[in-house]
N, C-alpha and C positions, 0 to 999 in steps of 0.2 A: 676548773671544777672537776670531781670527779665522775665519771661518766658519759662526756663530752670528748669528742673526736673530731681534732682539730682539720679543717679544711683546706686543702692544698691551696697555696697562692695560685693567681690564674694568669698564665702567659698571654700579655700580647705580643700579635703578632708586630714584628718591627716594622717601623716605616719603610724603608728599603725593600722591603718586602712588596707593599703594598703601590709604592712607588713603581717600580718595576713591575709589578701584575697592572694595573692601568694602560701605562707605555705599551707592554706587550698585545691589551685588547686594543689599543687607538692602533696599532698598527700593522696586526695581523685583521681584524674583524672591521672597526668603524671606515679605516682607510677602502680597503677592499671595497666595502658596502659604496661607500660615498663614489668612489671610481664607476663601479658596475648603475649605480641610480642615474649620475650622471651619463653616462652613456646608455641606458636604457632602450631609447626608443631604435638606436642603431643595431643593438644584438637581439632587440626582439626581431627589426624587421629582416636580419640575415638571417634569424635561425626560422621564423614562419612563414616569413614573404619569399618563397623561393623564386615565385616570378621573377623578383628584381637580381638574383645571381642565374637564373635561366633562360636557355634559347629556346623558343617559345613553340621550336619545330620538335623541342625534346618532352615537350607532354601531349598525352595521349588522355582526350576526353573518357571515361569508361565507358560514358551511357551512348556514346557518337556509333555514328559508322563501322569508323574505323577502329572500334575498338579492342581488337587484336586478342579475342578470347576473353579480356577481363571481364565482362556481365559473369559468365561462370565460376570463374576462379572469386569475384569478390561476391558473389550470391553465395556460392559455399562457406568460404573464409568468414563471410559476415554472419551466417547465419550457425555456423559452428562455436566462434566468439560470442555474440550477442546471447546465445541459449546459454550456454555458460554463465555467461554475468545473473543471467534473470536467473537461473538457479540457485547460483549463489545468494543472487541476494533476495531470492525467495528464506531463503536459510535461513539468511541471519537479520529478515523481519520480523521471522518469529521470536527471536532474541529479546529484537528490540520492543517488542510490545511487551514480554515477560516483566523487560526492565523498565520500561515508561509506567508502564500499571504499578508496578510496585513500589515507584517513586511517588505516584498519586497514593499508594496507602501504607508509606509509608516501612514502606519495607527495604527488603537489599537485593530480593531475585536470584536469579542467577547467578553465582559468581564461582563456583566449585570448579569444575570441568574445566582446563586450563585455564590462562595468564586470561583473567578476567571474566572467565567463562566463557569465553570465544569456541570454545568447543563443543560446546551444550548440544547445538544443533546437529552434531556429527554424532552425540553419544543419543539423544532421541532417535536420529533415524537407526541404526544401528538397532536400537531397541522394536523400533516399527518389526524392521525385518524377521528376529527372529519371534515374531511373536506369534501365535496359533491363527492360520489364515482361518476361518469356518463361514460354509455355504449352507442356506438354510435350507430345509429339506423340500419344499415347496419351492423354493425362489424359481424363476423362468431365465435359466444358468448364461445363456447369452447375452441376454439384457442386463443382467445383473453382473456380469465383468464390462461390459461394454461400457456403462453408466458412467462411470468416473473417470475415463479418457475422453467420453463427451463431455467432462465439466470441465479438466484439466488443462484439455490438447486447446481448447478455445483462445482460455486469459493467454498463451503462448503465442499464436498466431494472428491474433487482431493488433500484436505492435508492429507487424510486416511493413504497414503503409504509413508507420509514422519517422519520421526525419530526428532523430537525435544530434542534429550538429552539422553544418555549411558542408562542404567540402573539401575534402584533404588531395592533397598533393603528395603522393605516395611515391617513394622509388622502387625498381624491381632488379630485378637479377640482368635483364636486357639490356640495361642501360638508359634508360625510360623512363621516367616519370608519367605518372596516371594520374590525373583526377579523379578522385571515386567520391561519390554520397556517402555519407553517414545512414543509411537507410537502405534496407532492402529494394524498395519500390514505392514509388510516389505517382498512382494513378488519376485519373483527374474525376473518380467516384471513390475518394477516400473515407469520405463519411457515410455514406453508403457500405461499406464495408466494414467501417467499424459499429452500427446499428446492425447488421446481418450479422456479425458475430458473437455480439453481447447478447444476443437472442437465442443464439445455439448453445450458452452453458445451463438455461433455465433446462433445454432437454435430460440434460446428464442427470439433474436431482428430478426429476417428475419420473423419466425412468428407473432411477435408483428407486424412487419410492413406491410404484408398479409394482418392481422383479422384484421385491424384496419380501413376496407373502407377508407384511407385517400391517395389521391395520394402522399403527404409531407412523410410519414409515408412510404409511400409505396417504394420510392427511398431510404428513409432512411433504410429498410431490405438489397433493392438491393446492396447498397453501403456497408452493412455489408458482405454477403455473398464474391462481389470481393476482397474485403482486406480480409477476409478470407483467399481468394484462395491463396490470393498474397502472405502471409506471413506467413501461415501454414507450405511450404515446408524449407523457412527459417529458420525456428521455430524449425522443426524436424531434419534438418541435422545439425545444434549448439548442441542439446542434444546427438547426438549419437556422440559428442567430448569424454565426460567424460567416455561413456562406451566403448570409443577406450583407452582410456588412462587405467580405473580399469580391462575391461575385463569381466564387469558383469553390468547389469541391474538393480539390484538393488540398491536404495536410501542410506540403509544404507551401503554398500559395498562403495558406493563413498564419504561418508560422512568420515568414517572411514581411507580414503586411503588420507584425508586433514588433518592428526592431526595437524601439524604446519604448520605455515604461509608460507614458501616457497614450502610448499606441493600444494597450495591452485592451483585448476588448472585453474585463473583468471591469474595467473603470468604465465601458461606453453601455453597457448592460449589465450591471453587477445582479438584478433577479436572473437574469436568464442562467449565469454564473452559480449564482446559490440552488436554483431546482436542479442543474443539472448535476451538480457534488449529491444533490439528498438521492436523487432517482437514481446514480450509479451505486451510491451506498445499497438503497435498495432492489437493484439487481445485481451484486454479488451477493445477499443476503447477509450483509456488515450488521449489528449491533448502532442501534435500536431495530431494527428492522428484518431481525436474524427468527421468523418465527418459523419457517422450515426445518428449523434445528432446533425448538424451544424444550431443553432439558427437563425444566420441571412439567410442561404437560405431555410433551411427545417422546421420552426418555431418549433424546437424539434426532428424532424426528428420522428426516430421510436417512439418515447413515446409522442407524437404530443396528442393523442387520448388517454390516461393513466390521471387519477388523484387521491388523495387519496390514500392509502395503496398500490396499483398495481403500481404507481409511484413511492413509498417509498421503494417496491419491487425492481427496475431497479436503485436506486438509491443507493441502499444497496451490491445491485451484483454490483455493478461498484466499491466500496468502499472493498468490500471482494475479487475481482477480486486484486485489488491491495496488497491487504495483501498475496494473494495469488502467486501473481506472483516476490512479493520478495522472499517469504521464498523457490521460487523453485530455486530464480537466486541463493540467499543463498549456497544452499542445495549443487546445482550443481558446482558453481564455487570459492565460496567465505567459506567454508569450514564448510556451514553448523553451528551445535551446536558446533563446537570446537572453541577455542577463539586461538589458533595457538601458544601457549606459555606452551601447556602443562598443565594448570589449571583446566580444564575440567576433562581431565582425572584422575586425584585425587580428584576434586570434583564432582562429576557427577549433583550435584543441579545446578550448574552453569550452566548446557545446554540449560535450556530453557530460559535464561535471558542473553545469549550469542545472542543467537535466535533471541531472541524479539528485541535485540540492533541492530544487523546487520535492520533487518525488518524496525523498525522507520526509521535510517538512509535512506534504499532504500526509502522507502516512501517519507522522503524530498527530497529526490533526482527526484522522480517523482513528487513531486509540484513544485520545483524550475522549472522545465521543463515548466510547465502548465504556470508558472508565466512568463516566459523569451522568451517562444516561440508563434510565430503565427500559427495558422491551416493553413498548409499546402494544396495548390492546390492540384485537386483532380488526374488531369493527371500524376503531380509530385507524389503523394502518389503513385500512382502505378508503377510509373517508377521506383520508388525508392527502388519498394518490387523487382521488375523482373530484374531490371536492374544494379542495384546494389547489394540491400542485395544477393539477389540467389549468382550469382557468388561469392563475397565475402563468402560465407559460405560455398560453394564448395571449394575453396580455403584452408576455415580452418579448413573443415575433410581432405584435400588433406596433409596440415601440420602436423596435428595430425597424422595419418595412414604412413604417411613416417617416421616421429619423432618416431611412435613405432617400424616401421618393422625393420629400422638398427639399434635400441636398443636392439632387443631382438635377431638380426640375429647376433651381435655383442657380444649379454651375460653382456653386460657394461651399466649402466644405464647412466655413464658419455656419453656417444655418445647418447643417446635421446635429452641430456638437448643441444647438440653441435648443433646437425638439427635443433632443435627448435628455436636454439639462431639463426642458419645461415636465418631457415625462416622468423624469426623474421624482422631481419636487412631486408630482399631483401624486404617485405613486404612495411616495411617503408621508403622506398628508393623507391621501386614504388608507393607508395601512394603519395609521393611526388612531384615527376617527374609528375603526372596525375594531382596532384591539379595544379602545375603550369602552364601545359599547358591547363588547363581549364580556369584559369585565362586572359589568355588574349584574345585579341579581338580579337570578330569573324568575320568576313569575311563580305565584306559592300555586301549585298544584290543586285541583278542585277536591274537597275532601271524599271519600272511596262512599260515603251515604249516599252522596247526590250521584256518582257515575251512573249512566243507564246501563253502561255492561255489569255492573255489579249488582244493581237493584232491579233489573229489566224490565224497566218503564218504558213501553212503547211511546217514543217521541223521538221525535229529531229524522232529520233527514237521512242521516245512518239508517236507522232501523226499515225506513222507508227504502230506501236501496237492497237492502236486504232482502226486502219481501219481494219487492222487481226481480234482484237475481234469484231465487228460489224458486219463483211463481213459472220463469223462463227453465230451469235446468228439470221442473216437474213434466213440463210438456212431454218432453221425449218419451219419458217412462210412462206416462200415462196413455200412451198411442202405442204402446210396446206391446198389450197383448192386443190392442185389436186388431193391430198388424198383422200378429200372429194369426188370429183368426179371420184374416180376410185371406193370406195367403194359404190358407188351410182350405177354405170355401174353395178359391183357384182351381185347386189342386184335385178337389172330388170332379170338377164339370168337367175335368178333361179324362175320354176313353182308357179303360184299361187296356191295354197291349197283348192280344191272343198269341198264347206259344204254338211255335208249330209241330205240333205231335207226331209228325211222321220222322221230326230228329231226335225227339226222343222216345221212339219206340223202340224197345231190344229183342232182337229175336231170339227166337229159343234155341240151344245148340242142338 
């Protein structure tokens, strides 16, 4: 027909073709594969287990005695790598909340600024910097640069004491092998130091909102400081779960007592687990619980008056505050660098990418939050530190501490896991019972006719209190002038004081 444009025949590809592409993967790929599986556990244990190809007088403990300068060389080395990493991937957490948010609404995010947008984070800060630094003309100028290195420098330095991964077997230049820690230092008040320094970034934003002459700014400190208060205690009795359950204080001591998954003490106390995630959301100041920074009534709140790099500062601590506050939930409840199936401990490389997974995870877990919830009332945010979490967290050192005394009064570890299970159940059987009766309606209100504050019918025991405190705050003022006038009577019975005239007599020149 006319008008129709006939369609090329379509070539297959020959058999010989495809015969020979098969052959070629069974024998360069599946073969290979099949040889390396089956011999597995021999090339893992040569290339990890160096113990088993080593003479045992050729490693050098790092943390020993003897250890031949390495504390320095690997405290440097560690801590020049490790800032690195948490900067970097301060970076590109912002990224990834851009692109999680916008997959919850449905959007595409970032994706301009190189191969996937992987760059984004490099063309923001770039922009931070040249952007107009401005000091307000009232701010109190030391405090007000100071501010935001005490918010920043903190979420930095509280991962010091935590252990990201067993111990490696390192070679050096000597001919030596070193054991070193995955960890700066692991003191035996590690929890103690991480509670002392989650308390030093509320300074950074109370003083930003101080120096910053701005009343917006200024609410926005105050309102840091109460959630502070409110959710510090919270904060501190969830942590001292894990050190009823190990017995000890230190990071790695609790890390190590999670090797497997049913060990993890997320399953032997999962309330202590959930207050502790809410109360660290709410001292970095995370979404729902972000009203230090509440846009629509504080135009920014503490960082109101912050622009340019000093902003890029508070924006950086709020983003390593998050990294930070997983790798502690980690650490504490979720078992740390162990992956819970025993793989760690034969591989010990896997622990910081055991780490790093738990980490991401918590992290979407706090954007999905940010994405799904609204900022909470400010009255409610605090009912909710005093009124809730406290109690609840009293509760579940109350579980814990029971759960250990008949475990250990008993010698049977099988009677911890029984308390625990029993507190378990009554737990959620009254959490129950309480949501239901919250659920239903409350009580209709007395109508505004009958109120005595409205109508001021002298009745009720109110009004009688009333008259009590009034009738008592009158006393004083009513004694007020006679006081006056008794001290005034005083004052006449005592002698007038004769001058002595011969010093102030002047003679005549």
């Amino acid at each position: 027909m006319a008008g129709t444009v006939a369609t090329p025949p379509r070539r297959r590809i020959p058999t010989r073709v495809i015969i020979a592409a098969v052959v070629a993967v069974l024998l360069l790929v599946v073969l290979p594969l099949v040889l390396v599986v089956s011999n597995i556990e021999p090339i893992f244990n040569f290339v990890f287990n160096v113990d088993s190809r080593l003479d045992p007088s050729q490693v050098v403990q790092c943390y020993g005695a003897d250890g031949r300068g390495c504390p320095v060389v690997h405290s440097i080395l560690y801590s020049l790598i490790f800032f690195l990493v948490v900067l970097t991937g301060f970076a590109y957490v912002t990224l990834l909340e851009r692109r999680v948010i916008a997959f919850f609404q449905a959007r595409v995010g970032p994706n301009r600024v190189g191969p996937f947008g992987l760059l984004q984070p490099l063309a923001d800060g770039i922009k931070l910097i040249f952007k107009e630094d401005i000091i307000p003309a009232g701010a109190d100028k030391p405090v007000y640069l100071l501010a935001p290195i005490l918010k920043a420098v903190p979420a930095i330095i509280i991962l010091a004491v935590v252990p990201i991964g067993p111990d490696l077997l390192v070679p050096w230049f000597d001919g030596m092998w070193y054991q070193v820690p995955l960890g700066l230092t692991d003191p035996n008040v590690g929890i103690l130091w991480l509670m002392a320094i989650t308390s030093v970034g509320t300074y950074g934003v109370v003083l930003a909102g101080w120096s910053s002459n701005n009343k917006y700014a200024m609410l926005g400190g105050l309102r840091a400081s109460a959630q502070m208060l409110s959710y510090e205690l919270s904060l501190g009795l969830t942590m001292a779960v894990p050190v009823l359950i190990v017995g000890s204080m230190s990071l790695g001591d609790i890390v190590r007592n999670q090797s497997m998954i049913y060990e993890w003490f997320v399953f032997q106390n999962p309330l202590a687990a959930a207050i502790l995630m809410i109360a660290l959301l709410a001292e970095v100041n995370r979404s729902p619980f972000d009203l230090p920074e509440a846009e629509q009534e504080l135009t920014q709140g503490f960082m109101t008056e912050y622009s340019g790099m000093k902003f890029a500062l508070f924006m950086m601590s709020e983003y390593l505050g998050m990294i930070a506050i997983s790798i502690i939930v980690s650490t504490l409840f979720f078992g740390g660098y162990n992956d819970g199936f025993g793989l760690v401990q034969n591989l010990p490389i896997l622990g910081p990418v055991v780490l790093i997974g738990k980490v991401v995870l918590l992290i979407i877990g706090m954007i999905w939050v940010r994405a799904t919830l609204p900022r909470i009332r400010y009255d409610r945010l605090m009912a909710l530190g005093w009124k809730v979490l406290l109690p609840l967290a009293l509760v579940a050192v109350f579980w814990t501490a029971i759960s250990v005394m008949v475990g250990d009064a008993l010698g049977n570890p099988a009677a911890y896991g029984v308390v625990a299970g029993i507190f378990f159940v009554a737990i959620l059987i009254g959490g129950y019972l309480v949501l239901r009766q919250s659920g239903d309606l409350a009580p209709s209100a007395p109508a505004m006719e009958d109120d005595p504050i409205i109508t001021g019918e002298r009745r009720g025991i109110a009004w009688v209190g009333l008259q009590v405190l009034g009738g008592l705050i009158a006393i004083p003022f009513s004694l007020w002038n006679f006081t006056l006038r008794a001290l005034d009577n005083l004052a006449t019975l005592a002698p007038e004081e004769k001058k002595d005239e011969s010093n102030t007599e002047q003679t005549a020149p």
